[in-house]
N, C-alpha and C positions, 0 to 999 in steps of 0.2 A: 020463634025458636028455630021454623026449617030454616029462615031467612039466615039466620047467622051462621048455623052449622054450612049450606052452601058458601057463604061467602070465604068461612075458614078455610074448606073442604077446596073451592077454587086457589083459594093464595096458596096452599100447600102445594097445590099441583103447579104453578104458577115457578113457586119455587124448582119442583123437581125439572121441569122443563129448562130452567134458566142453569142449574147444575149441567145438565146434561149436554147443553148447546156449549156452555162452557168447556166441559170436557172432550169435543167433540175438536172444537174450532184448538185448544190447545195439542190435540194429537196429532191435530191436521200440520197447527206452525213445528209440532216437534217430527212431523216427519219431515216438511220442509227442509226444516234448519239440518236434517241428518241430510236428507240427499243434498243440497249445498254443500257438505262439508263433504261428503264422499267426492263431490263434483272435484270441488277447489283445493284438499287437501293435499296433494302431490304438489300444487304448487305456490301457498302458502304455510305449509305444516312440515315440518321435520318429522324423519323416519324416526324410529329409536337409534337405530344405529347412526345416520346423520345428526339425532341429536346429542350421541356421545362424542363423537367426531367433535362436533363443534365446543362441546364445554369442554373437551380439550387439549382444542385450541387458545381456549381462553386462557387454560391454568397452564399453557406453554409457554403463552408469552408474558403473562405474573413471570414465569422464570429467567425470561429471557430481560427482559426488562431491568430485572433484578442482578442477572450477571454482567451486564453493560456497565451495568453504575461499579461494581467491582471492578472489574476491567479496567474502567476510566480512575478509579480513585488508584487502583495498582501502580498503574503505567505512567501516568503522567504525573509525574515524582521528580524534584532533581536528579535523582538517582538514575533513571529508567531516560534523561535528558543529556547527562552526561554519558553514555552508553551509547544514545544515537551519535555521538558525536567524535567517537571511537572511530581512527581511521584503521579498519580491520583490513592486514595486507595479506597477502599470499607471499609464498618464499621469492617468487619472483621477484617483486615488488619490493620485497625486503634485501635484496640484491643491490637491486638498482640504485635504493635508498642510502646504501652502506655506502656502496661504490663510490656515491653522487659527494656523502658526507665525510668521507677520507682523502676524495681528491685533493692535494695540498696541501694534507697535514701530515707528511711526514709518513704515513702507513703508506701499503703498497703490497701486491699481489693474493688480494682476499679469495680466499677456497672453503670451500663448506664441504662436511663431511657426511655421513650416514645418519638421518634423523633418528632419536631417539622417540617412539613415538607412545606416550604412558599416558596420566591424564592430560599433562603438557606437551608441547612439545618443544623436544631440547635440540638442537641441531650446532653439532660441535665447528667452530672455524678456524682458521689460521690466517695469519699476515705476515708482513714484515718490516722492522723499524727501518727507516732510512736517514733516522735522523743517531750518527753516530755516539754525539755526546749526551744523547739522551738516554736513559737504562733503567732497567729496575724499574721499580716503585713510580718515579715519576712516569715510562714509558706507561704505565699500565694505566695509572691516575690518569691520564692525558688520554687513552682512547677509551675509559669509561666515561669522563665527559662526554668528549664526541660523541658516543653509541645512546647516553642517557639523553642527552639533549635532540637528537635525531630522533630519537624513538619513543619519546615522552606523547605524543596522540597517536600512538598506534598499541597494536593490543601483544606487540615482544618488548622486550625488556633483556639488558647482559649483565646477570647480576657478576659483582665485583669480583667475590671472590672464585669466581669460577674462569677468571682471566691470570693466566700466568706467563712469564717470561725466560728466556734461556736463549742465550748466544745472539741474542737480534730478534727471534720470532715470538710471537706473539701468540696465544691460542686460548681459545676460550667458547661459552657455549651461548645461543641466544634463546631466551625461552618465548613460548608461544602461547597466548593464551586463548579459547576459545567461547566456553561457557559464560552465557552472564552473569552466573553466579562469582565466578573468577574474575571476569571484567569489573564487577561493582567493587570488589574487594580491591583490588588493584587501583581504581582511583580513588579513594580511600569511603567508598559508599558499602551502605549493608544492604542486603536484596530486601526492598520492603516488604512489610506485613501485609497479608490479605484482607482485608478488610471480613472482619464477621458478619456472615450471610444472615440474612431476617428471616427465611424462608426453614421450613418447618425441612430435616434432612432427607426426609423417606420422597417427601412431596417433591423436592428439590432434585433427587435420583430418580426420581421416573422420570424427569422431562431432561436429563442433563445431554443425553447426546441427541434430543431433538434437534429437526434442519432448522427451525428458527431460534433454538439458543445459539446452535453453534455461527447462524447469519448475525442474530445480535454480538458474538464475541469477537468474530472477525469485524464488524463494523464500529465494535467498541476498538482493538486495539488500533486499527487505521485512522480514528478518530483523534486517538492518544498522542498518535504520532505526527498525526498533522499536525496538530497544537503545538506540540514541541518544536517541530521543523518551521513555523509561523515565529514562533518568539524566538528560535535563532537567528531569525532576518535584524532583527534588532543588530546585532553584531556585525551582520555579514547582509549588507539590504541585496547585493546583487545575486543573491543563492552560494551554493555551495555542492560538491560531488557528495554525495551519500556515502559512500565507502563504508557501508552497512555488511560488505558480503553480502550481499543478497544478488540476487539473478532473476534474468527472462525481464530486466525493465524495456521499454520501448522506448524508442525516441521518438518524439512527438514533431520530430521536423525530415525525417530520414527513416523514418518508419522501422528501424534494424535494434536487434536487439542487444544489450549489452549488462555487463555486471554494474552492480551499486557503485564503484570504483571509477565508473566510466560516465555515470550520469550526474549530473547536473540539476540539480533540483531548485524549482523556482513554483510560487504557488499557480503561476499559470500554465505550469505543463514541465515535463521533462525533457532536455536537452544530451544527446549523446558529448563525450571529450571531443569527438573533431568537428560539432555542429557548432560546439559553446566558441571554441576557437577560431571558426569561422565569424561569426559573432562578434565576437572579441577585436579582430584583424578586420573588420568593418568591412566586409565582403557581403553580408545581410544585415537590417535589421535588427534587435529581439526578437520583434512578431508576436503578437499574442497568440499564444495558440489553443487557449479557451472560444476562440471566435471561429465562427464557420471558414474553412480555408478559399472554399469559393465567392465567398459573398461579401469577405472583407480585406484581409491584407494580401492572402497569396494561395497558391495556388500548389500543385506535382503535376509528375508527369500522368496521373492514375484519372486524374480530372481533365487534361488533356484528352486523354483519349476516352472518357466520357461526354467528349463533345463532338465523336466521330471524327477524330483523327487519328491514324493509323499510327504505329510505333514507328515507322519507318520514315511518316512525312514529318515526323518531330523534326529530325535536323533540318531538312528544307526547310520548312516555317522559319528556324533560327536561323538561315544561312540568309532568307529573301528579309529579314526583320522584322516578320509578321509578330513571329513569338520571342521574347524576349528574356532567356535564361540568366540565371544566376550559379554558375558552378561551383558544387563545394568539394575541399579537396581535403586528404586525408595527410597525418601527416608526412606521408612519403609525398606527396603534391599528385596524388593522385583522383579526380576525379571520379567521386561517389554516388552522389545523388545532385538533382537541380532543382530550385524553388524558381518561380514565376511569380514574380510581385504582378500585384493588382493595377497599380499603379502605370507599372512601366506596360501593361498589356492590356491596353482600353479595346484598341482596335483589332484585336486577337478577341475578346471575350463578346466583342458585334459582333463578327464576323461567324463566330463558331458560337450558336447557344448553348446551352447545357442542356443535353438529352433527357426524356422523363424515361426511359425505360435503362 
């Protein structure tokens, strides 16, 4: 009988030892695992406030994400297509135009008066008939043709009835239009629907003037418009001037800046009016200007003198025929900028490395 009660009396103890080494060796791994994690926490673990930050970021770009695909279903519309293709002038421009489209028809000594300047703008004109046997009604018919036909891809228009006649002169007003909501209406487009947001409103307002919605919405409309200006090539494969209105474009061969009116838009880069006609008059080139300028078709003067040539030894080099210019001229034949083909300057591009500093 003491036989069994020790043998019990042992496994009881047996047990409480095996508890206890257990709870011993488990305190030991749970303090480990805590100083581990104190150790590596800062640079595996998010703060709280780092982990606010970061969720969001997350539900910034749910939104931004979400306002691109708007953007792109908005804009890239016939409508928002026929708009880019809007030749938006200046009064200037619309001078020159009149001028250009009356020469030999019979008008003659065109003046413009004090712009009215309201949502439109109206800018009243005067001429004068020199075709005697012509008068009245047909005089009038006859330069609203001209003025409609002339002005049909630009953003004025002379409506009819606001052209009258008396003794030989002619006078009348040209309207201007600016807005795109005006521009769609005018070539007979309605400003499209916004497309209905998925996005819950409240959630959609917190993040709306986020820097990454508003990054995704500037790279959505750029995007819009590249597509459009891609499937106008169909039409026109050699490019076309943007005459967007728009300003500060660069010229990607003359480095100078110019309005939309002035640029030349082609998908490999933009070309300023006296570069493209340099071009044109077979003086350079196209040139890709997607490609490195030193390492494939041509060269400036900016990479010249990154090969430790002074500004001053440029003409020497071109005088002894080391360096090899190409001048381009403006259209007074003036002398702007010079391109360096690759081609024509082997012996210039040995001779001078290209500097790492």
């Amino acid at each position: 009988m003491n036989v069994i009660f020790d043998v019990i009396e042992w496994n009881t103890l047996w047990i409480i030892i095996n508890v206890l080494l257990e709870t011993i060796f488990q305190a030991k791994k749970e303090l480990e695992d805590k100083q581990l994690l104190e150790k590596y926490r800062a640079e595996f673990c998010l703060s709280d406030e780092e982990g606010k930050k970061y969720v969001e970021t997350l539900e910034a770009l749910e939104v931004a994400h979400e306002v691109k695909e708007e953007v792109l279903a908005e804009m890239d519309t016939p409508a928002h297509e026929k708009l880019l293709a809007v030749n938006k002038i200046s009064i200037t421009d619309l001078e020159a135009l009149v001028n250009t489209t009356l020469a030999e028809s019979g008008f003659t000594r065109l003046s413009f008066g004090n712009p009215d300047m309201d949502r439109h703008v109206l800018v009243p004109f005067t001429l004068q008939e020199t075709k005697p046997k012509r008068r009245d009604r047909e005089s009038i018919s006859d330069l609203y043709e001209l003025l409609k036909t002339a002005l049909k891809d630009t953003n004025w228009r002379a409506p009819k009835d606001l052209i009258s006649y008396r003794l030989g002169f002619l006078s009348g007003k040209l309207k201007g239009y600016e807005s795109e909501d005006d521009l769609l209406k005018l070539f007979g487009h309605e400003e499209p629907k916004k497309p209905k947001s998925k996005l819950d409103p409240e959630f959609r307002a917190k993040y709306e003037h986020n820097n990454l919605v508003q990054l995704a919405r500037l790279g959505a409309e750029h995007e819009a418009t590249e597509r459009i200006r891609t499937r106008r090539l169909k039409n026109v494969p050699d490019g076309f001037f943007l005459n967007n209105g728009g300003r500060g474009y660069t010229c990607g061969i003359c480095r100078r800046s110019h309005n939309g009116e002035d640029i030349w838009w082609r998908p490999d880069g933009l070309r300023c009016r006296d570069s493209w006609r340099n071009i044109q008059e077979g003086v350079i080139p196209v040139l890709d200007l997607d490609k490195e300028w030193w390492e494939e078709e041509h060269f400036d003067k900016y990479d010249v003198e990154k090969r430790g040539v002074k500004p001053t030894s440029i003409k020497k080099l071109r005088r002894e025929g080391v360096l090899v210019g190409r001048d381009l001229k403006d259209s007074g034949g003036h002398a702007y900028w010079t391109v360096f083909l690759v081609s024509e300057n082997k012996r210039f591009l040995e001779d001078y490395p290209r500097k790492n500093n």
